[in-house]
mmCIF file as Biopython writes it, N, C-alpha, C and O atoms, coordinates in Angstrom:
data_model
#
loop_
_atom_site.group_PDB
_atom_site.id
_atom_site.type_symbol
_atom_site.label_atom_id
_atom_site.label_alt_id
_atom_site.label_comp_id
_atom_site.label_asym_id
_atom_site.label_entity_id
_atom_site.label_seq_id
_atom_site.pdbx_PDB_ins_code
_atom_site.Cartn_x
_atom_site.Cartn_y
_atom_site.Cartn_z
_atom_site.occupancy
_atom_site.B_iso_or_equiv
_atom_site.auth_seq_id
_atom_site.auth_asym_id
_atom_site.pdbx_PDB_model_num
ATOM 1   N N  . UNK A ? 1  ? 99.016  -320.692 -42.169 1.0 0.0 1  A 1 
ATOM 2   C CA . UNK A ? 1  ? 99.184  -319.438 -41.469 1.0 0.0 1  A 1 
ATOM 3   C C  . UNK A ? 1  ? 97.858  -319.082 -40.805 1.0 0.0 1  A 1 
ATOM 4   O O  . UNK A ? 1  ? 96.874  -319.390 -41.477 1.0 0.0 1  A 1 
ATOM 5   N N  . UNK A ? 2  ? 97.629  -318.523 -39.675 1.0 0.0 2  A 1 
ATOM 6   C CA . UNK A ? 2  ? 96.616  -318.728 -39.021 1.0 0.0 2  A 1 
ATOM 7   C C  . UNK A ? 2  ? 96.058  -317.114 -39.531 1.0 0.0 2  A 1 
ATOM 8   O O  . UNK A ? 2  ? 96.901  -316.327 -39.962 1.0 0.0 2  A 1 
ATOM 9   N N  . UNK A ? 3  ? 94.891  -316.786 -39.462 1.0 0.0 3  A 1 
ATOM 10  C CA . UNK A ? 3  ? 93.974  -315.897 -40.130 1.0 0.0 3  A 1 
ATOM 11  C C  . UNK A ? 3  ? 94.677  -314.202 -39.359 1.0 0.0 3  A 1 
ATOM 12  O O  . UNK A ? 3  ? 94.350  -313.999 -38.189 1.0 0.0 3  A 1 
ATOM 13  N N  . UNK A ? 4  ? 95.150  -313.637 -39.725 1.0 0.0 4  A 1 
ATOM 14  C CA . UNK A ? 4  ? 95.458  -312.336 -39.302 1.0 0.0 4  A 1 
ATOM 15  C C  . UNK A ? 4  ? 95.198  -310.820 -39.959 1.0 0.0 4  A 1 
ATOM 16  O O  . UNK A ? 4  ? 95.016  -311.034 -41.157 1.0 0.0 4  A 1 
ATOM 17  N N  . UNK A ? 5  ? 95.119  -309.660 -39.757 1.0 0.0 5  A 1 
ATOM 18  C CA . UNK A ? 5  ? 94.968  -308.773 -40.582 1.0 0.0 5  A 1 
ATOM 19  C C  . UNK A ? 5  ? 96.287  -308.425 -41.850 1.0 0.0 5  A 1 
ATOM 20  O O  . UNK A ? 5  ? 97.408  -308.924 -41.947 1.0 0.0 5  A 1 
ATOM 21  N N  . UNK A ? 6  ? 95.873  -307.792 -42.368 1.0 0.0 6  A 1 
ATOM 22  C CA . UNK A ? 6  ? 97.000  -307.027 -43.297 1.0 0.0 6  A 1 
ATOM 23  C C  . UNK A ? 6  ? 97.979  -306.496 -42.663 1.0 0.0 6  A 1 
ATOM 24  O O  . UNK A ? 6  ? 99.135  -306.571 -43.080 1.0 0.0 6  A 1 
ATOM 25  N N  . UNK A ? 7  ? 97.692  -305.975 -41.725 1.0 0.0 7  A 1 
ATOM 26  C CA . UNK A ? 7  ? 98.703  -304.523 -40.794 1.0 0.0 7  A 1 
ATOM 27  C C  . UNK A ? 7  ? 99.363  -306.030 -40.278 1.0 0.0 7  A 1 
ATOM 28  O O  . UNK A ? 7  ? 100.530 -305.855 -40.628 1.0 0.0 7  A 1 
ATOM 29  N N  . UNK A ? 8  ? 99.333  -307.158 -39.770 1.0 0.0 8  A 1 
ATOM 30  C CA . UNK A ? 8  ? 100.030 -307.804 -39.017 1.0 0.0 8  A 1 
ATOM 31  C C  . UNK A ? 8  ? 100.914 -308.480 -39.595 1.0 0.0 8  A 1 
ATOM 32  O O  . UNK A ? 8  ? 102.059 -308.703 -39.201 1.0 0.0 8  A 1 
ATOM 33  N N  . UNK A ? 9  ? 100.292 -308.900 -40.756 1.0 0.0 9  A 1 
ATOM 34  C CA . UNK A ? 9  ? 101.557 -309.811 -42.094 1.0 0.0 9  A 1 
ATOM 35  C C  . UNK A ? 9  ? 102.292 -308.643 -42.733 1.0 0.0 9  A 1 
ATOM 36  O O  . UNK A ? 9  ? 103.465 -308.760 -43.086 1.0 0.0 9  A 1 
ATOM 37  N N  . UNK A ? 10 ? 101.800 -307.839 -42.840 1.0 0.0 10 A 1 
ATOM 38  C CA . UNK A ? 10 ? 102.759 -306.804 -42.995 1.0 0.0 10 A 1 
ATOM 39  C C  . UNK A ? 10 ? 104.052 -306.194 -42.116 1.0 0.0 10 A 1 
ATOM 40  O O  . UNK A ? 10 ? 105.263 -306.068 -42.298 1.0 0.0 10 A 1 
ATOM 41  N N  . UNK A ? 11 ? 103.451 -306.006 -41.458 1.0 0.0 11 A 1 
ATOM 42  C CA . UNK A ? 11 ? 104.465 -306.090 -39.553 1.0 0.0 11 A 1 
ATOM 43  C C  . UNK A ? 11 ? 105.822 -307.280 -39.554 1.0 0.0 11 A 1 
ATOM 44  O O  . UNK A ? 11 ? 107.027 -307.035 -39.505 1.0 0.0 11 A 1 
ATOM 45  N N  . UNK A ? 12 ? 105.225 -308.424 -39.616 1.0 0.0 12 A 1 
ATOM 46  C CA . UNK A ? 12 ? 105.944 -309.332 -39.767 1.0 0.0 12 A 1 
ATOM 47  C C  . UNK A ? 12 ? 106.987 -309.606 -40.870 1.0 0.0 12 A 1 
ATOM 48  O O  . UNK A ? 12 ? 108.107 -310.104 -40.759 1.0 0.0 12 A 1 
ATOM 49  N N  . UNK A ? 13 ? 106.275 -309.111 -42.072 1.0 0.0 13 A 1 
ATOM 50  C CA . UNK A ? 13 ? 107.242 -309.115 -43.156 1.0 0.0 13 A 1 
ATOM 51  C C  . UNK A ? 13 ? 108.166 -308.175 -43.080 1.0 0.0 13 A 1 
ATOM 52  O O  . UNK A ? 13 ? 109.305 -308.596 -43.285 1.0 0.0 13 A 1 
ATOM 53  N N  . UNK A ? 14 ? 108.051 -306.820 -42.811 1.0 0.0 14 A 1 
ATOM 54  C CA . UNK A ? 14 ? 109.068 -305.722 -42.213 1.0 0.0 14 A 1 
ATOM 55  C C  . UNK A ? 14 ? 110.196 -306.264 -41.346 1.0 0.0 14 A 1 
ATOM 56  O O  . UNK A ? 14 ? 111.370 -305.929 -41.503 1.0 0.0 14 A 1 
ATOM 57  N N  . UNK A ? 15 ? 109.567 -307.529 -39.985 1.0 0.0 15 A 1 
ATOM 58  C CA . UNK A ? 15 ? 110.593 -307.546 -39.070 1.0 0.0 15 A 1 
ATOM 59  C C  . UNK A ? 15 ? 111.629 -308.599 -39.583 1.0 0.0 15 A 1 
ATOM 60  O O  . UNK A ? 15 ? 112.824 -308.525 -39.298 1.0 0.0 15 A 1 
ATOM 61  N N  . UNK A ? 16 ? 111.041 -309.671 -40.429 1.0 0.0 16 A 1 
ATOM 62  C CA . UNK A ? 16 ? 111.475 -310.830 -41.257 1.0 0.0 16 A 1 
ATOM 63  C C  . UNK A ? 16 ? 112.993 -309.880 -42.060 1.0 0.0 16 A 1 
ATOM 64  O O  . UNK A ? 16 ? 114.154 -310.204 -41.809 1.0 0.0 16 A 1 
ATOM 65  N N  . UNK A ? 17 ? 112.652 -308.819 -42.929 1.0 0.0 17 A 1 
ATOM 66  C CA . UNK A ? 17 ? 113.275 -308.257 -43.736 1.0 0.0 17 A 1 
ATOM 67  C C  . UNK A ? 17 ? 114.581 -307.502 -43.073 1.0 0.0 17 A 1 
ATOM 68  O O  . UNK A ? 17 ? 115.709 -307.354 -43.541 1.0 0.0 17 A 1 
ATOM 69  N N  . UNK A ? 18 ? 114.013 -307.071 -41.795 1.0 0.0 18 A 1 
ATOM 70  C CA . UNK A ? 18 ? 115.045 -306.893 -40.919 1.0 0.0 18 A 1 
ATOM 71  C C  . UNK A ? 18 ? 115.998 -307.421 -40.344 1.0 0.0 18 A 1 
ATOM 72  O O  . UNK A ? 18 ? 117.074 -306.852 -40.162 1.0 0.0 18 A 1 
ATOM 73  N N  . UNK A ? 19 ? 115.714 -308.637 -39.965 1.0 0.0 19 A 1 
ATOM 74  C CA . UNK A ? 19 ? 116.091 -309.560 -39.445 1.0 0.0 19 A 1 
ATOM 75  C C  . UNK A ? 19 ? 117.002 -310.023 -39.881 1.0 0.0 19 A 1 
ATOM 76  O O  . UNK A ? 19 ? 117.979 -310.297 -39.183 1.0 0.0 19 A 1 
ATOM 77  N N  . UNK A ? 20 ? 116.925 -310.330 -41.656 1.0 0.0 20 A 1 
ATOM 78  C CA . UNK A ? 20 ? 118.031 -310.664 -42.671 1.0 0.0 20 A 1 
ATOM 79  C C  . UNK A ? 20 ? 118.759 -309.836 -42.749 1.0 0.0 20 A 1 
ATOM 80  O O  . UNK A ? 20 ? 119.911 -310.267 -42.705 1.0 0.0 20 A 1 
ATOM 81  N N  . UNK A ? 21 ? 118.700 -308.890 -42.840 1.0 0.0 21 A 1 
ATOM 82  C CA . UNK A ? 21 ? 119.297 -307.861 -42.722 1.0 0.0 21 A 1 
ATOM 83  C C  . UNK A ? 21 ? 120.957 -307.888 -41.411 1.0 0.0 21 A 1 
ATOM 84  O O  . UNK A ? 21 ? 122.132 -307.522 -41.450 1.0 0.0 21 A 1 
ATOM 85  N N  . UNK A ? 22 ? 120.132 -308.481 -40.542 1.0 0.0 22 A 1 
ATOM 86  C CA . UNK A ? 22 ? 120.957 -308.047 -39.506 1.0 0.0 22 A 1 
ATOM 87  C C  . UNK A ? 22 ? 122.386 -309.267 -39.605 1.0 0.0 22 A 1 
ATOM 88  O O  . UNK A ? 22 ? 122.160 -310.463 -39.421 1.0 0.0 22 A 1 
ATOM 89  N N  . UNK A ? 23 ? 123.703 -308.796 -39.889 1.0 0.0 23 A 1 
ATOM 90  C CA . UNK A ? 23 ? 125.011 -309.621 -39.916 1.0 0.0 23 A 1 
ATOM 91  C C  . UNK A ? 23 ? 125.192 -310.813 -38.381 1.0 0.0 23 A 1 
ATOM 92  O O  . UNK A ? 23 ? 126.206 -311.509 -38.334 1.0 0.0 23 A 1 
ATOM 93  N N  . UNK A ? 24 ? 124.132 -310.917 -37.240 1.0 0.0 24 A 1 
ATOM 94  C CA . UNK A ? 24 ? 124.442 -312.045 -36.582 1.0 0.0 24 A 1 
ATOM 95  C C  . UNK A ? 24 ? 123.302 -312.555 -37.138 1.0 0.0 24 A 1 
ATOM 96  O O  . UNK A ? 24 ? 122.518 -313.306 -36.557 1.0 0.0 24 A 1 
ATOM 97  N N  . UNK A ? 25 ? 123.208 -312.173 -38.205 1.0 0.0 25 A 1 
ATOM 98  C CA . UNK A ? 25 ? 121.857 -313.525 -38.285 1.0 0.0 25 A 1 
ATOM 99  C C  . UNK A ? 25 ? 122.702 -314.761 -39.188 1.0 0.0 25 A 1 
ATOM 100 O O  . UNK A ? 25 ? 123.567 -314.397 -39.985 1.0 0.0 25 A 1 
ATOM 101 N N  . UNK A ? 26 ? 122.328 -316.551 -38.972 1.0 0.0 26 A 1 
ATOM 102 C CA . UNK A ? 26 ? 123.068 -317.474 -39.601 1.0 0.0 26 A 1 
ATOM 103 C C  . UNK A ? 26 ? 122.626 -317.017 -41.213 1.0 0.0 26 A 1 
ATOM 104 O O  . UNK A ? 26 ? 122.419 -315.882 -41.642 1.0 0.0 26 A 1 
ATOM 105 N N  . UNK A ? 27 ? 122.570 -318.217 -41.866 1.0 0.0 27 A 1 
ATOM 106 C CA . UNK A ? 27 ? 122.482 -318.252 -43.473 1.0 0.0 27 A 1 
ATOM 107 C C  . UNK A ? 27 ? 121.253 -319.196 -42.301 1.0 0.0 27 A 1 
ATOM 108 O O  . UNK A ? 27 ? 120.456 -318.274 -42.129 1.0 0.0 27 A 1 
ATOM 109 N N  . UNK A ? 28 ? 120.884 -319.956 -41.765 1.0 0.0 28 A 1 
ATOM 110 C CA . UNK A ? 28 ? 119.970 -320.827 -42.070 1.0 0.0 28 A 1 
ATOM 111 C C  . UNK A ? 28 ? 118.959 -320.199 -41.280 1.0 0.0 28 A 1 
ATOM 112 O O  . UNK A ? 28 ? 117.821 -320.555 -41.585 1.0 0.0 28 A 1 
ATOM 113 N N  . UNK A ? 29 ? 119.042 -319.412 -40.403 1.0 0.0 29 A 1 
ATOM 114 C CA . UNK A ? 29 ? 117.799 -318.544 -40.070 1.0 0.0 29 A 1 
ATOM 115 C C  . UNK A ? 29 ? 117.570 -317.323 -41.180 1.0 0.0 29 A 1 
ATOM 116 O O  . UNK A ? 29 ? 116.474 -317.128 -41.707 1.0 0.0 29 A 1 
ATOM 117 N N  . UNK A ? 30 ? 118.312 -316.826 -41.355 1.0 0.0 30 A 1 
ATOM 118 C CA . UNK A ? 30 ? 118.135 -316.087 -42.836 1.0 0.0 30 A 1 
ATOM 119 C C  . UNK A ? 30 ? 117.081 -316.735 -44.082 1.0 0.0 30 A 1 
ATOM 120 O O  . UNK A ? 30 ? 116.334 -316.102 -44.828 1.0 0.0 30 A 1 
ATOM 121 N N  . UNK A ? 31 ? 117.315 -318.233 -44.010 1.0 0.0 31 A 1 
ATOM 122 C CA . UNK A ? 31 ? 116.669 -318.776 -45.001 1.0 0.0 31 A 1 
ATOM 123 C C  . UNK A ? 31 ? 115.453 -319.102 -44.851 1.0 0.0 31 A 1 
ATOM 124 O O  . UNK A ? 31 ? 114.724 -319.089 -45.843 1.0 0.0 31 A 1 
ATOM 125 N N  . UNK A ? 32 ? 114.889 -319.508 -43.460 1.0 0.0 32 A 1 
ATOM 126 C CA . UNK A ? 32 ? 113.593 -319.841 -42.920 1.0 0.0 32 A 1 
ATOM 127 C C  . UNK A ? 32 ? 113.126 -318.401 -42.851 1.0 0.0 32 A 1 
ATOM 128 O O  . UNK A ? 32 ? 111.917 -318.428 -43.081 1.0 0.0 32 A 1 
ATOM 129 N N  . UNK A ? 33 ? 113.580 -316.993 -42.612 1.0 0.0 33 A 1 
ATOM 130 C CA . UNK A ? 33 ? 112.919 -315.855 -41.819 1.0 0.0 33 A 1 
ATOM 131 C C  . UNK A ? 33 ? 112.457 -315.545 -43.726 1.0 0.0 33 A 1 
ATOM 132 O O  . UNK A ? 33 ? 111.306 -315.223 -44.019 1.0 0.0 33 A 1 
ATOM 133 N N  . UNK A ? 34 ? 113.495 -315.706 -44.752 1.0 0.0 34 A 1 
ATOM 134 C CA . UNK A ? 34 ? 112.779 -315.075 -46.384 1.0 0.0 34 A 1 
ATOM 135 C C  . UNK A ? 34 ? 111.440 -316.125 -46.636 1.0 0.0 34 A 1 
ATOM 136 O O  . UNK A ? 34 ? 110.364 -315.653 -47.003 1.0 0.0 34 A 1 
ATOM 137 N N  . UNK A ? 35 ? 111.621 -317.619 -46.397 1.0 0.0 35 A 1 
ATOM 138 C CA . UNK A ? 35 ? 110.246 -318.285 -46.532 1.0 0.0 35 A 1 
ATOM 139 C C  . UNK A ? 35 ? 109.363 -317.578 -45.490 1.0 0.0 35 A 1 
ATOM 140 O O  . UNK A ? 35 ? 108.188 -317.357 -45.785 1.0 0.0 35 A 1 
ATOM 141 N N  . UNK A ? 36 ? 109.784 -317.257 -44.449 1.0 0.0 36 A 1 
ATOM 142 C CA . UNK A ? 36 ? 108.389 -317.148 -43.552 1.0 0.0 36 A 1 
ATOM 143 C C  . UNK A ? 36 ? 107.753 -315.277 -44.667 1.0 0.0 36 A 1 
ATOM 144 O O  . UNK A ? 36 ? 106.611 -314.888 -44.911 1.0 0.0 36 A 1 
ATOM 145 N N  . UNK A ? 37 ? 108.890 -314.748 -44.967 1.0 0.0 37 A 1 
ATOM 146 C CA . UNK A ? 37 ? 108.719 -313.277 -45.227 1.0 0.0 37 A 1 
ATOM 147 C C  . UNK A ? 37 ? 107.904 -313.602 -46.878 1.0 0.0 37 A 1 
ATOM 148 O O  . UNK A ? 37 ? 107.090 -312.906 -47.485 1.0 0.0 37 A 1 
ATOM 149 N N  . UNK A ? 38 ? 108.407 -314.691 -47.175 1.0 0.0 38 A 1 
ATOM 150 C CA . UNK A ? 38 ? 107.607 -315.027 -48.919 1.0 0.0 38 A 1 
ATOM 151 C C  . UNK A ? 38 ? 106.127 -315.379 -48.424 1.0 0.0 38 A 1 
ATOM 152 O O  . UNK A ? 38 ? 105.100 -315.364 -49.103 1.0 0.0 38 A 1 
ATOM 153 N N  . UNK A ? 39 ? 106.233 -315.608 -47.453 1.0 0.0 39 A 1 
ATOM 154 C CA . UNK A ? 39 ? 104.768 -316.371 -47.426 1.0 0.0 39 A 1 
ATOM 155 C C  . UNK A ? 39 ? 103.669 -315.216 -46.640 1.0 0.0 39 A 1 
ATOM 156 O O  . UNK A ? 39 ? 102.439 -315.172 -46.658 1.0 0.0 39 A 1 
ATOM 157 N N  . UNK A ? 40 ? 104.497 -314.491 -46.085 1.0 0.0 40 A 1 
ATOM 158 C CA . UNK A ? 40 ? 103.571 -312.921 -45.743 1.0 0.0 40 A 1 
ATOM 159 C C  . UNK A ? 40 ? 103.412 -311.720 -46.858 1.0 0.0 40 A 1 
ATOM 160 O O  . UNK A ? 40 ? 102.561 -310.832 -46.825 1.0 0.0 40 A 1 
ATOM 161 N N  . UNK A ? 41 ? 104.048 -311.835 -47.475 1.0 0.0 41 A 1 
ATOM 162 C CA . UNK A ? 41 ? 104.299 -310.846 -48.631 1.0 0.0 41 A 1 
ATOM 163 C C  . UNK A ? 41 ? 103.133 -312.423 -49.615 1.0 0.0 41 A 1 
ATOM 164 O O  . UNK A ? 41 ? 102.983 -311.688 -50.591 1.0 0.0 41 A 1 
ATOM 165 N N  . UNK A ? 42 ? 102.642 -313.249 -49.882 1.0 0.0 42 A 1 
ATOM 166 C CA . UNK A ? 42 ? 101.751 -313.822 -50.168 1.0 0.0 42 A 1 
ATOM 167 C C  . UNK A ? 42 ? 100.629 -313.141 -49.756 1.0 0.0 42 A 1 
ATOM 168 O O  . UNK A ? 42 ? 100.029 -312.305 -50.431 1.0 0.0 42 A 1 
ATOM 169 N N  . UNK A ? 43 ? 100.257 -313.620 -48.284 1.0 0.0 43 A 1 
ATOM 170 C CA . UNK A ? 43 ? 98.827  -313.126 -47.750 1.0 0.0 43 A 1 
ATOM 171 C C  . UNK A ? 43 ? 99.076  -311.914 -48.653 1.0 0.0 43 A 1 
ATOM 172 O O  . UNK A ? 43 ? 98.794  -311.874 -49.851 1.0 0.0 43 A 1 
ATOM 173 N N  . UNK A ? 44 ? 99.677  -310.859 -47.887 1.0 0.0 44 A 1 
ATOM 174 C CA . UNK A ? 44 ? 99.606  -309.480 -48.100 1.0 0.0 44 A 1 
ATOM 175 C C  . UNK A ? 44 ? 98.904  -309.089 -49.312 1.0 0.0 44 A 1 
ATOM 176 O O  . UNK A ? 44 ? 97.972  -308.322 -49.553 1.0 0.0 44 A 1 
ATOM 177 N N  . UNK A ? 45 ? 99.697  -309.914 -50.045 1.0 0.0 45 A 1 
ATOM 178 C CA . UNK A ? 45 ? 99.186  -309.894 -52.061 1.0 0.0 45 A 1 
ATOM 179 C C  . UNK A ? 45 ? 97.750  -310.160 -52.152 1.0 0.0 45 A 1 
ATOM 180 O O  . UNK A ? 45 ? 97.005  -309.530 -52.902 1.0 0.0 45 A 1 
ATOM 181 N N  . UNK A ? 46 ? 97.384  -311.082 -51.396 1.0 0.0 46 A 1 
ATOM 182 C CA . UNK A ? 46 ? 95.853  -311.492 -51.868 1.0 0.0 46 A 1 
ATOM 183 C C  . UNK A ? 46 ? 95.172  -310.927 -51.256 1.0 0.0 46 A 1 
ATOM 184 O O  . UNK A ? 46 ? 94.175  -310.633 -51.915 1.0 0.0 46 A 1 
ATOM 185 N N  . UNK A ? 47 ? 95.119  -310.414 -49.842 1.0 0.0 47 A 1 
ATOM 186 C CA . UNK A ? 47 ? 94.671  -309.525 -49.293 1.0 0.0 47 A 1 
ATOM 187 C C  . UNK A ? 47 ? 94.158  -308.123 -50.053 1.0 0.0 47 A 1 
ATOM 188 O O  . UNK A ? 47 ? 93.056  -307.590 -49.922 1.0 0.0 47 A 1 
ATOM 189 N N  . UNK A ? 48 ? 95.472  -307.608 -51.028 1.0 0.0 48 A 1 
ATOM 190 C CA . UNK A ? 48 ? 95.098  -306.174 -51.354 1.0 0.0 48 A 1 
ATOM 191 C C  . UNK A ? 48 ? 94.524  -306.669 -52.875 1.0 0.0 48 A 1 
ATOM 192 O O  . UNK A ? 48 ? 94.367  -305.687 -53.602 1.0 0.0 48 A 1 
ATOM 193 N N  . UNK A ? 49 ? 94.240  -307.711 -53.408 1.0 0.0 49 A 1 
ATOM 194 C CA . UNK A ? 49 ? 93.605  -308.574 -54.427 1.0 0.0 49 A 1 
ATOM 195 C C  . UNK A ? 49 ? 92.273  -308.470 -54.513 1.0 0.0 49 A 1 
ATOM 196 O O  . UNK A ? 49 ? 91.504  -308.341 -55.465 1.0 0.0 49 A 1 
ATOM 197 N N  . UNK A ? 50 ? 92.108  -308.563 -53.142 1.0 0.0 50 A 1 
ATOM 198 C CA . UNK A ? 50 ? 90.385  -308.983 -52.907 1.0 0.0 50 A 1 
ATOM 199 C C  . UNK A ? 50 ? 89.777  -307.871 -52.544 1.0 0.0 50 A 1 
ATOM 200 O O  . UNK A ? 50 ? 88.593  -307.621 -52.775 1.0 0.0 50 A 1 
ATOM 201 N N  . UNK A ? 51 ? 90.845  -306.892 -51.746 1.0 0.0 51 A 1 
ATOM 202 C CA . UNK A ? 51 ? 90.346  -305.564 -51.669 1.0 0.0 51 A 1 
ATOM 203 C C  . UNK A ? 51 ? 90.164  -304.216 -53.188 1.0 0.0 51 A 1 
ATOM 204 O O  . UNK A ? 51 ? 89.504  -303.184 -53.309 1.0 0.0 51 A 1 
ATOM 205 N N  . UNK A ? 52 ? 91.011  -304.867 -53.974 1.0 0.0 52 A 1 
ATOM 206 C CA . UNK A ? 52 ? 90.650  -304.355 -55.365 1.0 0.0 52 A 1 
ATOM 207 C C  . UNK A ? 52 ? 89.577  -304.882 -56.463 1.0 0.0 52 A 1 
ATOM 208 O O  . UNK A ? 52 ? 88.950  -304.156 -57.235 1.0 0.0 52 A 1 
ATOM 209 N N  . UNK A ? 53 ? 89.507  -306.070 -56.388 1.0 0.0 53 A 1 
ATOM 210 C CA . UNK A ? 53 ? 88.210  -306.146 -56.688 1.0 0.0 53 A 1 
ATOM 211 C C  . UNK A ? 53 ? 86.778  -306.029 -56.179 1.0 0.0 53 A 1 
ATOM 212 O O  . UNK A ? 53 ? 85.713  -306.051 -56.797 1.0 0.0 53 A 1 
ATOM 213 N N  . UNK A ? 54 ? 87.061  -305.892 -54.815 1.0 0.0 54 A 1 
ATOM 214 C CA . UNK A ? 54 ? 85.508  -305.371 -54.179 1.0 0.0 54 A 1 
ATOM 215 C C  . UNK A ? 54 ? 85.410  -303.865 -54.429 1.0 0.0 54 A 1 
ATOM 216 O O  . UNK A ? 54 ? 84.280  -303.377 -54.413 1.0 0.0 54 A 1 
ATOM 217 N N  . UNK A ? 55 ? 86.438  -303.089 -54.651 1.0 0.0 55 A 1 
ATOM 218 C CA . UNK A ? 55 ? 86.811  -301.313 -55.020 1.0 0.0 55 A 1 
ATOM 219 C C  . UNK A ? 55 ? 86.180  -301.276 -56.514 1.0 0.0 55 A 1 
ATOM 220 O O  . UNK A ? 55 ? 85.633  -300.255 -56.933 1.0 0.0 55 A 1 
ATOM 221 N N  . UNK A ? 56 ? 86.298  -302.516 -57.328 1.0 0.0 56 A 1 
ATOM 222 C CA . UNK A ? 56 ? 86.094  -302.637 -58.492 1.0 0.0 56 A 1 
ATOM 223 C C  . UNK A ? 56 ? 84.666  -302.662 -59.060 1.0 0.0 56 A 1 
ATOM 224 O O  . UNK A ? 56 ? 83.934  -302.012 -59.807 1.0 0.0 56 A 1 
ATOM 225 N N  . UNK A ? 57 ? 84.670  -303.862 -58.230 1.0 0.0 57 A 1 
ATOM 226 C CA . UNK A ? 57 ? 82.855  -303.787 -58.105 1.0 0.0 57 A 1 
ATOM 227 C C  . UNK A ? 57 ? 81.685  -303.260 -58.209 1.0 0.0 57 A 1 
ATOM 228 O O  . UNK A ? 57 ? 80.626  -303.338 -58.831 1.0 0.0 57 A 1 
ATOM 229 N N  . UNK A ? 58 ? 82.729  -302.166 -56.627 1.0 0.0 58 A 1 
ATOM 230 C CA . UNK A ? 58 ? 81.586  -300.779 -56.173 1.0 0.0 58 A 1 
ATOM 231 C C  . UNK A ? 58 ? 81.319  -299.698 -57.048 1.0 0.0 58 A 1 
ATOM 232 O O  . UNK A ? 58 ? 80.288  -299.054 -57.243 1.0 0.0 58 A 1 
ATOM 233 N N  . UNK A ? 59 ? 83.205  -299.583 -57.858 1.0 0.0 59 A 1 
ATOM 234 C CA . UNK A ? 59 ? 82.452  -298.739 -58.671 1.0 0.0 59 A 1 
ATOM 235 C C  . UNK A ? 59 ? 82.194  -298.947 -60.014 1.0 0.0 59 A 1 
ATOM 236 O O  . UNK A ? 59 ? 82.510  -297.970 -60.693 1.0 0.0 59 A 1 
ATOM 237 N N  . UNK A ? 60 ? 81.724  -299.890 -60.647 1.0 0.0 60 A 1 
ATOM 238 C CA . UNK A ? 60 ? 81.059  -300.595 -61.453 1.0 0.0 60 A 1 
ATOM 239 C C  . UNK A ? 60 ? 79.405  -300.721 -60.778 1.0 0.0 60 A 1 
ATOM 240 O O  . UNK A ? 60 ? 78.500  -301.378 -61.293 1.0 0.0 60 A 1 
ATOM 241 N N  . UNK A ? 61 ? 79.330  -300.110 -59.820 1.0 0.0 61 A 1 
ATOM 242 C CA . UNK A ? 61 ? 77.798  -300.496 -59.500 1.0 0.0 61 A 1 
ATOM 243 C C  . UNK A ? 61 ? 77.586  -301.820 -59.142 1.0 0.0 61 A 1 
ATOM 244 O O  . UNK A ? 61 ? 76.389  -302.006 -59.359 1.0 0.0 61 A 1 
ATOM 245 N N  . UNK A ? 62 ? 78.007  -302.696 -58.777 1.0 0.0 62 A 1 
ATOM 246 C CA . UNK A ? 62 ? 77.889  -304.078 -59.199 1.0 0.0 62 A 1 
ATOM 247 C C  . UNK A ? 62 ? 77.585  -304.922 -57.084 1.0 0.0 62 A 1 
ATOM 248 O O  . UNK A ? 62 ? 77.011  -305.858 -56.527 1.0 0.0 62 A 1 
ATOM 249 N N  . UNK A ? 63 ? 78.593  -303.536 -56.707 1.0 0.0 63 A 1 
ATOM 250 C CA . UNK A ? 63 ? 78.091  -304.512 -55.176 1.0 0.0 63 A 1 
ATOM 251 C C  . UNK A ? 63 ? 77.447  -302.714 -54.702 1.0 0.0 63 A 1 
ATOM 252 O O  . UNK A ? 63 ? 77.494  -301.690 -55.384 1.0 0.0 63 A 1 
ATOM 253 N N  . UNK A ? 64 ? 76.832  -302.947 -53.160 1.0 0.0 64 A 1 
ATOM 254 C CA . UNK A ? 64 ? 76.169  -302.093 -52.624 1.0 0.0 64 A 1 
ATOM 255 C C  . UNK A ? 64 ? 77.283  -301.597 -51.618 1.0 0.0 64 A 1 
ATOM 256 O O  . UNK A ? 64 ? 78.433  -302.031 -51.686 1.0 0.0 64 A 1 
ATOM 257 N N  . UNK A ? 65 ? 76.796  -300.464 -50.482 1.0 0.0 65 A 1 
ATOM 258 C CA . UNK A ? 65 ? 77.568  -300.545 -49.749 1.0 0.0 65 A 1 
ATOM 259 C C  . UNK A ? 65 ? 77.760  -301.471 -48.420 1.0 0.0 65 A 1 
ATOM 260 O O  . UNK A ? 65 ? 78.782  -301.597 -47.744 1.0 0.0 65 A 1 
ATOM 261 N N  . UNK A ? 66 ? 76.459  -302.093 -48.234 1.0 0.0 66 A 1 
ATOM 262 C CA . UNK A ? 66 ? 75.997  -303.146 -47.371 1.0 0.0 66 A 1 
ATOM 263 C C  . UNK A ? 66 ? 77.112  -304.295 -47.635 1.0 0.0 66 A 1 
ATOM 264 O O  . UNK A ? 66 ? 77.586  -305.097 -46.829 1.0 0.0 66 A 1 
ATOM 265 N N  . UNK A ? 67 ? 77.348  -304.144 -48.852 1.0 0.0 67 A 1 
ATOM 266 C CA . UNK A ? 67 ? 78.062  -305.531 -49.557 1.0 0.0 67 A 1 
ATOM 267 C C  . UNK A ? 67 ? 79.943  -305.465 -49.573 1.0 0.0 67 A 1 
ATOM 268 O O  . UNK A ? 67 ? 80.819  -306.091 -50.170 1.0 0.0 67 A 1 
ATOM 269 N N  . UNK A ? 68 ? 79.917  -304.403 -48.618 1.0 0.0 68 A 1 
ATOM 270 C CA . UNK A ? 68 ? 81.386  -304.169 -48.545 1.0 0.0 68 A 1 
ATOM 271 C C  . UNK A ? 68 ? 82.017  -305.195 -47.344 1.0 0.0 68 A 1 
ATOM 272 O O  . UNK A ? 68 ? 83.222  -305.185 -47.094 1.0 0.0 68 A 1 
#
């Protein structure tokens, strides 16, 4: 997956979710749009991962604010 923000894999996972959602969609685009939506709801996860342990950090004293 090529490097994107949060707001955008997020975006995507919304339209993915929609998408299934929608009754002309096949079963086999349905099935590729939940992998593509598993694998944004991934990033997403590690994304707000890394942003909790740098939150963790800071306030543990442990990083600066330079170090954000």
């Amino acid at each position: 997956m090529a490097e994107k923000s949060f707001t955008e894999a997020l975006k995507d996972l919304q339209n993915a979710a929609a998408e299934i959602g929608r009754q002309a969609t096949t079963l086999e685009d349905s099935l590729r749009l939940f992998d593509e939506g598993m694998k944004e709801a991934e990033y997403c996860r590690k994304i707000l991962e890394s942003a909790e342990q740098k939150i963790q950090l800071y306030e543990n004293g442990e990083l600066k604010d330079a170090q954000l």
